[in-house]
Structures are given as C-alpha cells and as structure tokens.
N, C-alpha and C positions, 0 to 999 in steps of 0.2 A: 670638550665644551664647544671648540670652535666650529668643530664637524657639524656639532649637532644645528648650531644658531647658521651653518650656511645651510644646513638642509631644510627650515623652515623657512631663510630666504626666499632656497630658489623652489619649495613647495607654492609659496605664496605669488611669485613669480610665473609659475606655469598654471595656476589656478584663477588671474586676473583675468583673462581673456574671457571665459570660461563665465565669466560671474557680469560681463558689459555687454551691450546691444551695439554691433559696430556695424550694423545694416545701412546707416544711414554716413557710416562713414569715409572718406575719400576710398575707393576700396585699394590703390597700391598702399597705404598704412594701415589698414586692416591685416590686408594680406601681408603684410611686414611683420606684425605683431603676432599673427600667427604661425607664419614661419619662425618667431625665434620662441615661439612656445614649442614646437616641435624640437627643434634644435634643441633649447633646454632641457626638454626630455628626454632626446639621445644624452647629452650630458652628463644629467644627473641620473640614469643606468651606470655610463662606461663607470662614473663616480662610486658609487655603491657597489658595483663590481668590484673595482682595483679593494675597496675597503672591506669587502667581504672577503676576499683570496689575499690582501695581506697583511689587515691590519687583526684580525680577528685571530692569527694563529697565534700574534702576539701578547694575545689577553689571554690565553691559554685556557680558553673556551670548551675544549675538545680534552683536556690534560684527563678526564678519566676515562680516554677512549685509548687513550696512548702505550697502556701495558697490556691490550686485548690482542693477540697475536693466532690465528687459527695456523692451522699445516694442514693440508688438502693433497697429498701428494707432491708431486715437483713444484708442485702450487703453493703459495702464501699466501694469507691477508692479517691486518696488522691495521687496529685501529686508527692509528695515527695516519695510515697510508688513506684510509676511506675519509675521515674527516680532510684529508688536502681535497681529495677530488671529489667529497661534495661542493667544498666552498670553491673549488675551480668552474663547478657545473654552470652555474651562472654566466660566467666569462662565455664558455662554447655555443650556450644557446643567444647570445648575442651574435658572436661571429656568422653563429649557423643564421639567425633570423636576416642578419646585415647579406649576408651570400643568396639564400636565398632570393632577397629581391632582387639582388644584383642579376642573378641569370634571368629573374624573368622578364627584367627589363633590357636585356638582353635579345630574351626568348621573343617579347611583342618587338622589337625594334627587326628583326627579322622577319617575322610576320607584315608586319609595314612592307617592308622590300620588296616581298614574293608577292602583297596585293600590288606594289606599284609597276612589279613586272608584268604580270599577269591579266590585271584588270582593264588599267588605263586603258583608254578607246581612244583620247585624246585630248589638244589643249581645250581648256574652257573657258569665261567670261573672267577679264581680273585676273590672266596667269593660272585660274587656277587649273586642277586638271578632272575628266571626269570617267568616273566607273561605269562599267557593266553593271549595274545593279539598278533592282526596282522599289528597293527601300530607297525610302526618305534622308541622307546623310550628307551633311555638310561638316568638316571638321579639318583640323590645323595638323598635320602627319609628320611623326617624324623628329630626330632632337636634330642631328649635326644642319642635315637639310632638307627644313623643312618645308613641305608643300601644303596647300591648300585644295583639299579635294574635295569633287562634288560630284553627288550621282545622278545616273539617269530621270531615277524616280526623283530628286529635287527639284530639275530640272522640270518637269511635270507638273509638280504639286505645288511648289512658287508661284508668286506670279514676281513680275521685273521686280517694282520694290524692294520685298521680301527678299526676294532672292540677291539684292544688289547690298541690301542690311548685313545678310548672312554673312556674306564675303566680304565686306568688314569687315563685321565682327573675328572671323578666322584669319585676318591679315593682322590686326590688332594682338591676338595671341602669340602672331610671329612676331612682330615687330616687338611687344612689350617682351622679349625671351620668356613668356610664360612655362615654355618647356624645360627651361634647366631649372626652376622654380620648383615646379612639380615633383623632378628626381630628385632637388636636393632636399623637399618634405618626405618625398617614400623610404631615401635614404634614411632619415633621421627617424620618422616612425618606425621602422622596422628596428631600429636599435632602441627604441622609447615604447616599443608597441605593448610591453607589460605592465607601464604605468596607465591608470584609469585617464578616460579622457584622449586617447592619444587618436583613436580612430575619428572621434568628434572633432577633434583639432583639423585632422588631416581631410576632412570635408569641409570642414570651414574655409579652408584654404582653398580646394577648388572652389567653393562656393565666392568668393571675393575677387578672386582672377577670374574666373567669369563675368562677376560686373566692373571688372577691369576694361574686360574686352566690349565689353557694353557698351561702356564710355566712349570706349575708343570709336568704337560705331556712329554715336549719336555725334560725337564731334565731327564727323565726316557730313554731318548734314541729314542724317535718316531720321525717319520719326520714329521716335518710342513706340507711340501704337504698331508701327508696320513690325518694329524686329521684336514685339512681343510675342506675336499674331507669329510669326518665322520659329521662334522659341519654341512657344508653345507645340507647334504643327510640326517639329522638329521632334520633342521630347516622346511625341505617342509613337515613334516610328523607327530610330535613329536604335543599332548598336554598334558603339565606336569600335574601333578592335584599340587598344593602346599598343605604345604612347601617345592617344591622340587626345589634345581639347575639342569634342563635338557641339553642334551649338544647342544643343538640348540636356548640355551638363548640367551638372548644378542643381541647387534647389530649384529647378524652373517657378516653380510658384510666386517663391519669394523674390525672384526677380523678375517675374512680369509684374508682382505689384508695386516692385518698385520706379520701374519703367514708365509705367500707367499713373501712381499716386505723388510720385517723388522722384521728375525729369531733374530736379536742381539739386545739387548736393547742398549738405549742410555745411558749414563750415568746424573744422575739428573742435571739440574741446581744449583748455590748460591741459588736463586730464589725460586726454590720449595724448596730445603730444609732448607730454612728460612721459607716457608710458613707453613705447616708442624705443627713443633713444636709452632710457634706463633700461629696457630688456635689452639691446644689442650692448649697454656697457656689464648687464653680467652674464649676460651668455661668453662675453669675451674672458673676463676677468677667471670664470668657472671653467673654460674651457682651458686659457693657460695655465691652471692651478693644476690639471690631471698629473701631469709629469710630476709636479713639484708634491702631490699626493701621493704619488707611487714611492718617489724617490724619500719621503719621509718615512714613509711606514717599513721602507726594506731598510733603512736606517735603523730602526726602532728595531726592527728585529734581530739586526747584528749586532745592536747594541746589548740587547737582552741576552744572546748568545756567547758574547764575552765576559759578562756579568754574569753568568751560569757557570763558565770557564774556569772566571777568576775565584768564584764560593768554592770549585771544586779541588 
C-alpha cells in the first residue's frame, strides 16, 4: 500500500509543472522546478526498476513459468531463468540510456575542443573569441572552461547593440553555471526519458535558462527590443554544435514576447513558492528511500526463502 500511495505522490509531483504557466515566472525558480521534475523522473524509473527486479520475484508472479525447462543441446532455458532477465531488462536499458548520453556528451565536449583548436582566428569583444565562419553564431562553449564565442558572420550581421546584448546574454549563461544545469537535466532525462513528458520537461528547462540569461542581459543595462531583434536574427541562422547555450535557443518566440510585452517580472505566487521547496523535499526524501527500497524487498525475499525452507 505504501508503494502504491508514494507513487501517486510523486506521479502528482512530476505532473504539476506540466499543468502551471511559469512564463511569467522568476525563471531561476522555474527552471528549479523543472529541474526537480526531471530528477523525479530519473527517480521514480531507478524506483520502479529496483521494484520490478526485486520485489515482484517475491510475489511469485512468474511461479507458473518456473517448472518450463527446455534442453537445446549444451544449451538450457528454464522458465524461471527468462522471467529474471525479463524483469532485469528494465534495469540495463536505463544504464544503457544513462551511458549513452554520457559519451555523447562526451563526444560534443570534444567536438567543442577540435572547433576551439581549429577555428578560432582570434580574441573578440568582451573576452570573447571569434570563428571562421559565415553563419550567424553567438553562444556560451564548453562545461569545465567555458568560452564565449562568436562568429564572423555575427560580427557582420549585428550591429554594436545587438551584438554588445548577445555577449551578455552568453556571459550570463557562464556566470549563472547554466552548463552543469543542462548535464545534470540530460543526465536525469535520459534515466526518466520513458516516462511521458520527460522530453517536454527537458525543453522547458532550456526554455527558462534562457530567460535566465535574458535577465541577466537586461540587468547589464540593454534593451529588451535590441536583444530580441539579436534573438530573433540569431534563431534564423545559428547551429550550435553542443554543449553549447546559443543565443537563439529556446522557444525564441516566446521569449521575444516576453522581452517585448513583459520587461518586468511578476512577482512569484504562495503557490510556486510552496512548490519549489516541496519538490526539492521529496525528490530528497525519494531519492534516500532507493537504498532503503532495495534493501527491504532483498529482505522480503530472504525472508520468503527461509519460510519455504522451514515448510520443507
């Protein structure tokens, strides 16, 4: 019963975000909220995993599978062995989803390197540095150290303003560590990515760190029309290579109209900021329970196995 009442919790939990309009709200608690929506997700997978491989041999779910025994030659199969390593299959395609993203953020962090060896021509405006190249690209490179780079053709199709917004806004990305933000939502997607919603989530999140880095812009003193006008003229041109925040990520739409209709933020709801802290207290609580999950259900099964013991 208990499993059951935490898994409409934390359904309910990762489904709030999902169901509020949080455009109009501070976006580093936006993007907080949906970061531990993602995280919840990873969560409640690893969750359902451990209980699928080992609380369900214990219900003995599979018990008319258990006396099916074929011979193949040197070969065997034996009900009981197939029902383990279905309910294990779960488990491997997380590891494998989790691995996979791990190389290919990997894979783009090196790709990063060879454009930074490669390309750069030289220092640019603001530190930053600039490419060989005749697209339009302004963007934040890089986790450990990260650069601001900017290309030829930005340089070109800017004018000072624009171009002086952009590089905010990309310094803004650095400065707020938008970058380990990002890995640790792809992280968590990638181990939550079977649950519905998780992709939606995982945009939403860039979508909010980008009007993070917004913020961060217009605090420096630029106008909203100018780094809409840079957005915009960014979004038609721009392919980032990642790990990069480019500045024509995002929903661009919905943030130049935010830029343009809505320069002041609102101030939070009771509402969110009860949400908030109640998702980082049970993402916590969920997350220390795994162990204490694992370790009950291989209980229950030894248990059950000394009681089979002692009937016999």
């Amino acid at each position: 019963m208990i499993y059951v009442v935490a898994a409409v919790v934390l359904g309910a939990a990762i489904g709030v975000p999902h169901a509020l309009r949080l455009d109009g709200a501070p976006p580093a608690l936006a993007a907080g909220v949906w970061l531990c929506a993602l995280l919840l997700r990873a969560v409640a997978s690893l969750l359902a995993a451990v209980l699928l491989e080992l609380y369900v041999p214990v219900l003995h779910a599979y018990a008319p599978l258990a006396g099916v025994c074929l011979r193949a030659g040197p070969l065997g199969f034996s009900g009981h062995a197939a029902g383990d390593a279905v309910l294990a299959l779960p488990t491997f395609v997380l590891i494998g989803s989790l691995v996979a993203v791990l190389v290919g953020i990997w894979r783009a962090a090196r790709r990063v390197r060879r454009l930074l060896r490669e390309s750069v021509v030289g220092p640019g405006p603001a530190e930053s540095l600039i490419l060989a190249d005749a697209e339009l690209l302004v963007a934040a490179a890089g986790i450990w150290r990260p650069q601001v780079l900017i290309s030829a053709g930005a340089l070109l199709t800017l004018d000072d303003e624009e171009l002086a917004a952009s590089l905010a806004h990309e310094r803004g990305h650095i400065a707020r560590h938008h970058r380990y933000v990002i890995v640790l939502g792809e992280l968590a997607r990638a181990v939550g990515r079977f649950l519905p919603g998780s992709r939606a989530a995982a945009r939403e999140l860039l979508f909010h760190l980008e009007r993070d880095a917004d913020r961060f812009a217009l605090a420096q003193r630029h106008s909203p029309a100018v780094l809409a006008s840079a957005i915009c003229k960014a979004a038609q041109h721009e392919q980032p290579i990642a790990p990069t925040l480019a500045l024509g990520g995002g929903v661009v739409t919905r943030r130049a109209r935010q830029l343009l209709e809505s320069p002041q933020l609102r101030r939070p709801g009771l509402g969110l900021l009860v949400l908030a802290p109640a998702m980082i207290v049970l993402l916590t609580l969920s997350a220390g329970a795994l162990p204490f999950v694992a370790h009950d259900t291989i209980h229950r099964a030894h248990a059950e196995q000394a009681s089979i013991r002692c009937r016999a």
